[in-house]
VOGU-3710 file (C-alpha; in Angstrom, 3 decimals, decimal comma):
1> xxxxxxxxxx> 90,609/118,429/97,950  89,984/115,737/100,845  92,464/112,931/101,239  89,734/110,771/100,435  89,686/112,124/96,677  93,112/110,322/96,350  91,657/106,925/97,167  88,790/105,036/95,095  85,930/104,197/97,073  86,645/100,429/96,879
11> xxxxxxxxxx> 89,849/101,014/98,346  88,592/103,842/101,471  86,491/101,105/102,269  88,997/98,466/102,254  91,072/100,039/104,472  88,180/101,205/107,103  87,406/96,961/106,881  90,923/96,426/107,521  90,899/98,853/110,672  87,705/96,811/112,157
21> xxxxxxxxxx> 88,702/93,757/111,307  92,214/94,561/113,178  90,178/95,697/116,110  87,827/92,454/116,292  90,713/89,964/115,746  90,230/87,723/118,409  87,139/88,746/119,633  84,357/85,778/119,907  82,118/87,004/117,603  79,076/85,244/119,107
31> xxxxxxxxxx> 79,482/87,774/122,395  79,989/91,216/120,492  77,359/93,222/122,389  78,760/92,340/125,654  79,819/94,922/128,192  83,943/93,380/128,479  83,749/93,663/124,669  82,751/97,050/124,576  85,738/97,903/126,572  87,740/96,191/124,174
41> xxxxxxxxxx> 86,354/97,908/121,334  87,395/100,956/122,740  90,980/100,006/123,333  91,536/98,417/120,455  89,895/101,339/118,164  92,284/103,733/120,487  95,418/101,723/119,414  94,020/101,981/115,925  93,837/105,210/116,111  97,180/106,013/117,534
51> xxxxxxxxxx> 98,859/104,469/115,099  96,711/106,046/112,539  98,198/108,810/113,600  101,906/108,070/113,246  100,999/106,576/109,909  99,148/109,819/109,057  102,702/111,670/110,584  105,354/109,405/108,730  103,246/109,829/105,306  103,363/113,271/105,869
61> xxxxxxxxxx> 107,465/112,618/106,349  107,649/110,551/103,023  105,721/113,311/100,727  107,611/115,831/102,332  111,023/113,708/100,966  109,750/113,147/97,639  109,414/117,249/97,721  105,309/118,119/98,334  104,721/121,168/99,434  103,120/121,488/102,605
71> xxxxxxxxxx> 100,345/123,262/100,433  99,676/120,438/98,603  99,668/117,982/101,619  97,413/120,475/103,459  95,070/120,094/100,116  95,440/116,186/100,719  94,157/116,539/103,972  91,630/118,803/103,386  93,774/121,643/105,755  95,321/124,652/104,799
81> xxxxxxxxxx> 99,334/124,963/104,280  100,059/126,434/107,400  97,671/123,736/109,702  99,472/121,080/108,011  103,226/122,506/108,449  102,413/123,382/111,756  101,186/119,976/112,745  103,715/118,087/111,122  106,874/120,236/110,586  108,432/118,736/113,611
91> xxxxxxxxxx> 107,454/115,303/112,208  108,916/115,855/108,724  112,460/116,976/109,983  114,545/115,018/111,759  118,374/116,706/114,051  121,079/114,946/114,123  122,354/114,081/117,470  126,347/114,590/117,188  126,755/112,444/120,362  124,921/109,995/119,024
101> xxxxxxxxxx> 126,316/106,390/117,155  126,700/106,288/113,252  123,494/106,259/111,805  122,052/105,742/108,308  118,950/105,377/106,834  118,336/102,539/104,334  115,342/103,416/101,911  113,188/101,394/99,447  112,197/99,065/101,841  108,972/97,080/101,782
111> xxxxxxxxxx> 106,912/94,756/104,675  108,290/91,620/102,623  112,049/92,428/102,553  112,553/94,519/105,614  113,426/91,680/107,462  115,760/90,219/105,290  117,421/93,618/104,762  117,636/93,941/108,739  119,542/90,654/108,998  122,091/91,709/106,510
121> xxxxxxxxxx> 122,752/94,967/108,319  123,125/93,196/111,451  125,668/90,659/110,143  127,918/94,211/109,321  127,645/95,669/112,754  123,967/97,144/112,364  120,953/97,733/114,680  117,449/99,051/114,133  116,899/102,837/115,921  114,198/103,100/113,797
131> xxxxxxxxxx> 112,186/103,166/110,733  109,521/104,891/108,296  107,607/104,719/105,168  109,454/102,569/103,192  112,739/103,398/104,694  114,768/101,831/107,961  117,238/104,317/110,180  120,311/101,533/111,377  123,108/102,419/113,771  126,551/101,146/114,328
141> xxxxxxxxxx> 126,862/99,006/117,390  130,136/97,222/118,787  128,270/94,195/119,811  125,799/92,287/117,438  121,933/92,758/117,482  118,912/90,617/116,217  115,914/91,789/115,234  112,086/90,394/115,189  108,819/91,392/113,859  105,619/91,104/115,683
151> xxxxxxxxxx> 102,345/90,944/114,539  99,217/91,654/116,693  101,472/91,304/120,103  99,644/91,040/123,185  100,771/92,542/126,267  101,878/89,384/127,492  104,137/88,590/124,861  105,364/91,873/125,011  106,429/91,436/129,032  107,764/88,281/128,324
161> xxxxxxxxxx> 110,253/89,004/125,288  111,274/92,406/127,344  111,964/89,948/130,157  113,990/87,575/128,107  116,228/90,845/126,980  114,156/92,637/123,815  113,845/95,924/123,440  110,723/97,518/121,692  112,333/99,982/118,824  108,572/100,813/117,887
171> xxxxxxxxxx> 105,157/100,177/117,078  104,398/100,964/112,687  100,607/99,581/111,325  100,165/96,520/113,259  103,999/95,288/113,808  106,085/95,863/116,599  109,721/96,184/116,169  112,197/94,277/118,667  115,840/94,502/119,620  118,307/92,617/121,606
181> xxxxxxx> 121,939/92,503/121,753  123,178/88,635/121,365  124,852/87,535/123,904  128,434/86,509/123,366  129,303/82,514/123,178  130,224/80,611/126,214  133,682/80,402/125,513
//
């Protein structure tokens, strides 16, 4: 069993039209067979296909929570058990660090309330370390933290939030996740 059995056809395809039409947006349309944009085309279809990947690896995390066994995920992905644990076993389990801050992870969390559930945890003394299918990992912090949500972020805007103090927490689907501690009032 492929992972495309799991998926109607309409949908496969509306995902594979979401992946190109992520990778032309922005691209003058009028100039597509140009050299520059097939450069482009190959950097954007890399990103796509890097986070693909970490999709493809944080899936794997979420079935392996809601108790699949890495024989059926290997069927999903048309791989056998042991290719699939052995590509993603280090993905799907997580070590604590017992020098590390309080953490927790905060689950059932969707594109359209993540943010609002991220401003709530800051106001008690939260930050973002990181985050997952459907699920956000906070720790404790001494100072307060805010939080943004990019979509599509150039490199440019990138350099210039990391120069006015953000810090990336991560890249999921086309968002990238940003940190900064806020500075204290003048006072």
């Amino acid at each position: 069993m492929a992972a495309i059995d799991h998926l109607s056809d309409p949908d496969a395809e509306a995902i594979r039209e979401g992946v190109l039409q992520a990778c032309l947006h922005g691209a003058d349309h009028d100039h597509l067979d140009t050299p520059e944009h097939a450069l482009r085309m190959v950097a954007a279809t890399d990103v796509a296909a890097r986070h693909g990947s970490a999709l493809r690896a944080d899936a794997v995390t979420s079935a392996r929570h809601c108790g699949h066994s890495w024989a059926v995920i290997g069927s999903v992905l048309g791989i056998s058990r042991q290719a699939a644990q052995q590509r993603f076993s280090t993905a799907a389990t997580t070590t604590a660090d017992p020098d590390a801050p309080e953490q927790r992870v905060i689950r059932r969390v969707t594109a359209l309330n993540e943010m609002a559930v991220l401003e709530r945890e800051q106001a008690e003394g939260w930050h973002l370390v990181g985050f997952g299918v459907g699920k956000l990992v906070v720790a404790r912090s001494d100072h307060p933290w805010e939080h943004e949500r990019l979509t599509f972020a150039s490199h440019s805007l990138l350099r210039t939030m990391e120069q006015g103090g953000w810090q990336i927490v991560g890249v999921w689907g086309w968002w990238t996740y940003m940190k900064r501690p806020v500075a204290a009032p003048a006072g």
